[in-house]
VMD Tcl script that draws the C-alpha trace (Angstrom):
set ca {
  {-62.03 -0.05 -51.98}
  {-58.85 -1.63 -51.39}
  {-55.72 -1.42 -53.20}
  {-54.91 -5.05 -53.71}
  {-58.26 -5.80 -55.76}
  {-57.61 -1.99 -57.72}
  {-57.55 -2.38 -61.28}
  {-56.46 1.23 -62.41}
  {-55.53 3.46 -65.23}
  {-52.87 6.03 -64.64}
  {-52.73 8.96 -67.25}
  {-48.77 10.08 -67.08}
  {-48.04 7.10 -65.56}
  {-44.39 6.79 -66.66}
  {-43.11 9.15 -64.52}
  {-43.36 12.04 -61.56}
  {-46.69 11.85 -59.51}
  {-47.88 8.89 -62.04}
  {-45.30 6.45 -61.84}
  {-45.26 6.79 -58.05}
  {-49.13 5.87 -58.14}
  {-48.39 3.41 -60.37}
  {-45.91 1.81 -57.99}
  {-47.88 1.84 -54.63}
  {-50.68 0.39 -56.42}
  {-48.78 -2.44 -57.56}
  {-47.03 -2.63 -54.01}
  {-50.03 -3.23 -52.37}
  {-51.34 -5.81 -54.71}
  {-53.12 -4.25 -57.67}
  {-53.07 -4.06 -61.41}
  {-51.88 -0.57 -63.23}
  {-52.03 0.58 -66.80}
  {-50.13 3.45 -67.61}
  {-51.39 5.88 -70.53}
  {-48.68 8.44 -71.30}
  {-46.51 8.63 -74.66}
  {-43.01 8.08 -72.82}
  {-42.91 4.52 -73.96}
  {-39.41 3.87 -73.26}
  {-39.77 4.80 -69.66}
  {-43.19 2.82 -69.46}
  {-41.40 -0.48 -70.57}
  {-38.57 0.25 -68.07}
  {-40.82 0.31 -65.37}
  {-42.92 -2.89 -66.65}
  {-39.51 -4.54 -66.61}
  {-38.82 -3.55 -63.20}
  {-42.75 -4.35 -61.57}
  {-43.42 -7.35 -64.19}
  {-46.19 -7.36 -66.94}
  {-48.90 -8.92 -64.81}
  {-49.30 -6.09 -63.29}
  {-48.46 -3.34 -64.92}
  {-49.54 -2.54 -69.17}
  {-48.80 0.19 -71.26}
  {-50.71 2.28 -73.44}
  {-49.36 5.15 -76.20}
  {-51.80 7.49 -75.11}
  {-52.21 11.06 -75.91}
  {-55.55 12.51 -73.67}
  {-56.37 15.22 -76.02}
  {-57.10 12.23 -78.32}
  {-60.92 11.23 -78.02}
  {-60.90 8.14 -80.38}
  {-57.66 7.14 -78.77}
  {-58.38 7.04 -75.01}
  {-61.79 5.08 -75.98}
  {-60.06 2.17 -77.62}
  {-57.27 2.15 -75.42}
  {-59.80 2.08 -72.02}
  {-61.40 -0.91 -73.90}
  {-58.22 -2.74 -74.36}
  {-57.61 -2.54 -70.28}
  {-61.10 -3.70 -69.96}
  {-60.32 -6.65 -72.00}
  {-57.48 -7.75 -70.50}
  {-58.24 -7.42 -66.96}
  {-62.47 -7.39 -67.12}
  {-63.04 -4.14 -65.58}
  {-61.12 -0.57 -64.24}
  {-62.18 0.26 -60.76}
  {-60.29 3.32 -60.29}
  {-58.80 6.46 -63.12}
  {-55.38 8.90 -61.79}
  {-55.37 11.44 -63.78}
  {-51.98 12.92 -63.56}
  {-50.98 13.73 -67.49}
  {-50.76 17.71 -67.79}
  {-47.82 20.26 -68.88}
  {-46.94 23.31 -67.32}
  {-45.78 25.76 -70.44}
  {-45.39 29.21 -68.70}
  {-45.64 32.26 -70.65}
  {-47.10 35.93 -69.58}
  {-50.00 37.15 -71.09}
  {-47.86 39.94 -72.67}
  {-44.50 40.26 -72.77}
  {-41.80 42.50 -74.45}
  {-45.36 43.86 -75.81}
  {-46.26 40.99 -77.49}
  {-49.50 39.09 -77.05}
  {-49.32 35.00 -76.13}
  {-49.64 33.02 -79.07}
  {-52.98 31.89 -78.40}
  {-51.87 28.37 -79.59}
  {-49.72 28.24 -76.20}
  {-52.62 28.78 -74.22}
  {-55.29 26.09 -75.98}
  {-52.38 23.61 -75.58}
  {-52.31 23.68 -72.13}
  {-56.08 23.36 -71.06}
  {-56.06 21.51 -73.74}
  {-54.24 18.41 -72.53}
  {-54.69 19.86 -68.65}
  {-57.73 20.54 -68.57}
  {-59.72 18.53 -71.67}
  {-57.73 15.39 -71.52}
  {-58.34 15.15 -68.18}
  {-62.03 14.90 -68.69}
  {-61.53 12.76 -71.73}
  {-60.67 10.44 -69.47}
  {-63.24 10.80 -67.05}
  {-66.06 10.89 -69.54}
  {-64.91 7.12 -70.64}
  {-63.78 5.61 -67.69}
  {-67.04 6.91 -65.66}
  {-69.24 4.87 -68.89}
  {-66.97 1.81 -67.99}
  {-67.09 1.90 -64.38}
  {-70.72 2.01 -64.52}
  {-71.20 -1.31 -65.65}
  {-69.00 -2.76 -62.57}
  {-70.74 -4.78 -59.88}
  {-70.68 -2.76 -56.55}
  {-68.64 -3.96 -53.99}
  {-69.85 -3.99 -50.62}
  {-70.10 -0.38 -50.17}
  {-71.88 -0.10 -52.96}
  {-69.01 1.78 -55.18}
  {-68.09 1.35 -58.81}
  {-64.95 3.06 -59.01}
  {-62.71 5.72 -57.63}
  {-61.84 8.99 -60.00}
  {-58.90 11.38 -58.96}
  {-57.61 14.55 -60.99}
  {-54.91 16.56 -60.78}
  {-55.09 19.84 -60.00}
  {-52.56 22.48 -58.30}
  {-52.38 24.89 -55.85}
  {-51.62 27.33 -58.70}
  {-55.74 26.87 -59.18}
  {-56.03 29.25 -56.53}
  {-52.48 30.77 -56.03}
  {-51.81 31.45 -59.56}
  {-48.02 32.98 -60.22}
  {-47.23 35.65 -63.11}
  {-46.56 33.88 -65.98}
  {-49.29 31.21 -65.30}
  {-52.48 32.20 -66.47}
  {-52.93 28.70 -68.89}
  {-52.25 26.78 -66.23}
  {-53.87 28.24 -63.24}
  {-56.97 28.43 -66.04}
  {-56.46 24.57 -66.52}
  {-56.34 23.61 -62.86}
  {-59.09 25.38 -62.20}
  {-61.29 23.70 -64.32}
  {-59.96 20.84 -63.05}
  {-60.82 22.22 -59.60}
  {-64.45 23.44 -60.48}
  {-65.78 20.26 -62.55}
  {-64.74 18.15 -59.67}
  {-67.97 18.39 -57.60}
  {-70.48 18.41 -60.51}
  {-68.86 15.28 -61.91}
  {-68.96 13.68 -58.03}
  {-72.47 14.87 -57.49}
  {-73.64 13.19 -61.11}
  {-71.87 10.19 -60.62}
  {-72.80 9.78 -56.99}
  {-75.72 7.60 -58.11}
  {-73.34 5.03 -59.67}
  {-71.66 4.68 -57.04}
  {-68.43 6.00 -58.46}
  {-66.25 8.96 -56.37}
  {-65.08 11.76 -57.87}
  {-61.48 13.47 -56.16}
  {-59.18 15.92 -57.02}
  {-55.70 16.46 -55.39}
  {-54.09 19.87 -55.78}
  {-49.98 19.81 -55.38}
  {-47.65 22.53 -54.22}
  {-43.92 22.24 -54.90}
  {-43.49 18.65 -55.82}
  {-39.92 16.72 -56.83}
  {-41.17 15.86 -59.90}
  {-38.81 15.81 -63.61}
  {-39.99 19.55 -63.69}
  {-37.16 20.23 -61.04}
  {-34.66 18.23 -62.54}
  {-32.73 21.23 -64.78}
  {-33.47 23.55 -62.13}
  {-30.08 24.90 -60.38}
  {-29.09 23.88 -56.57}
  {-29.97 26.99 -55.02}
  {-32.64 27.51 -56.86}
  {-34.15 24.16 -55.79}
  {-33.12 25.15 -51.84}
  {-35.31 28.57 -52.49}
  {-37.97 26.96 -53.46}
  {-38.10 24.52 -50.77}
  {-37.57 27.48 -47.83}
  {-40.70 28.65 -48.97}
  {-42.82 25.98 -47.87}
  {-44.02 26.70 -44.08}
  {-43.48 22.87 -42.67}
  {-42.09 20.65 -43.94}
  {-39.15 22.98 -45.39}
  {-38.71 21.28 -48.69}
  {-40.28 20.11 -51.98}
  {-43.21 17.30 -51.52}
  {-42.25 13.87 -52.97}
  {-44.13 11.80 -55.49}
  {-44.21 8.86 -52.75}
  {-46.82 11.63 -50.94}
  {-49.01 12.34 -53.91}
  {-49.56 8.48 -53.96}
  {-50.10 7.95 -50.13}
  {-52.92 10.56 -50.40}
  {-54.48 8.59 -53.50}
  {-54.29 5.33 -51.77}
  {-55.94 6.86 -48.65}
  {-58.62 8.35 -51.17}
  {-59.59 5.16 -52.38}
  {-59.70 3.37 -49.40}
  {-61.90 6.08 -47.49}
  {-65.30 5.98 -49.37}
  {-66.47 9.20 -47.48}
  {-63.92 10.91 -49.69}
  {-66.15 12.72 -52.30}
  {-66.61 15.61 -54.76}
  {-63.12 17.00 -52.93}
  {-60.02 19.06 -53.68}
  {-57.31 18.02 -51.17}
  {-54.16 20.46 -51.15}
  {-50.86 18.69 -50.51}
  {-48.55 21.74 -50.23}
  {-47.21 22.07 -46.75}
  {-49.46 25.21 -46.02}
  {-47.55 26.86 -48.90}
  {-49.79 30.12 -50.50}
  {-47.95 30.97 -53.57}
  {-46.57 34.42 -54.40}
  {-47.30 36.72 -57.12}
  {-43.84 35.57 -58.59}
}
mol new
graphics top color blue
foreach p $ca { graphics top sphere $p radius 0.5 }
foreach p [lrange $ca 0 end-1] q [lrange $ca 1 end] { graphics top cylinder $p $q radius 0.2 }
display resetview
């Protein structure tokens, strides 16, 4: 599947590891529609790439009703998605205890809430779309990548919601690749390390120099620009299936 005939949905699309997908897709030729609820920095970036290719969408994942009519709405416009980026998700950190007080569970269902369910809200509705697509000569449908983290399987203190909501993202990867495998529609996951994304931004200097020394090679934070090299190279590679790819640098995170 090539980029230039991609006609995609981006979840968190209006900034971090979403807006860079969103920009090399329409780089290379395609069509993007960005579902996040930062509408001001959606319309900047429609501005800046042009409305022919890029839409935007108020979208909040956790939202079932929501995500169906807005998929519809791309499919009207453009005819068809061919490919989902699931890249919406928090990162609220909290321990299970602390100063002897239990989480508030509401902190907890908030995060796999919109990490973990919204992410297969999406799925669930683009995979019905993308199964009435012609094949193209490969025979695929469409192209569906999550994101996950390496905190899945390296989880810190501090990040039991979120480790809990990548790894569902990490586990339902295969089962939804190996049902949707007779539609011809792939099924990816990518799972970060330490990426420059707006999560960084309030962090100190040295804190942000700490961090990067901890990656193995190369010595610094990833960059969104890398997140969306690996999806491009996802969807153009149709043996890439039912797969977690970790973009971390060889990092293997520490307790704390």
């Amino acid at each position: 599947m090539k980029l230039a005939d991609l006609k995609a949905i981006v979840t968190g699309g209006a900034s971090g590891l979403g807006e860079a997908t969103v920009r090399r897709i329409v780089e290379n030729g395609g069509k993007a529609a960005i579902f996040d609820l930062n509408e001001q920095r959606a319309q900047s970036i429609i501005s800046e790439l042009g409305d022919e290719k890029v839409c935007y969408f108020k979208t909040d994942v956790t939202e079932a009703d929501q995500v169906e009519r807005n998929v519809a709405t791309v499919i009207e416009k453009w005819g068809t998605i061919t490919a989902v980026v699931n890249c919406a998700g928090i990162g609220t950190p909290g321990k299970v205890v602390s100063k002897g007080e239990p989480m508030p569970l509401s902190q907890f269902e908030k995060v796999i809430k919109v990490n973990l369910i919204g992410t297969f809200n999406v799925i669930r509705v683009a995979a019905a779309a993308m199964q009435q697509n012609e094949p193209n000569t490969e025979g695929e449908r469409g192209v569906i990548i999550s994101t996950a983290s390496v905190a899945a399987y390296e989880g810190q203190i501090g990040q039991a919601a979120y480790s809990a909501s990548k790894g569902g993202v990490v586990s339902m990867t295969l089962p939804i690749a190996r049902e949707l495998a007779r539609d011809g529609i792939r099924v990816m996951a990518i799972a970060p390390g330490l990426m420059q994304t707006p999560m960084f931004d309030g962090l100190p200097e040295a804190a942000v120099q700490s961090l990067s020394a901890s990656v193995p090679f190369p010595a610094r934070l990833g960059r969104p620009a890398e997140y969306a090299q690996l999806v491009q190279s996802i969807i153009e590679n149709s043996m890439l299936n039912g797969e977690v790819i970790r973009l971390d640098g060889a990092i293997r995170m520490q307790p704390k």
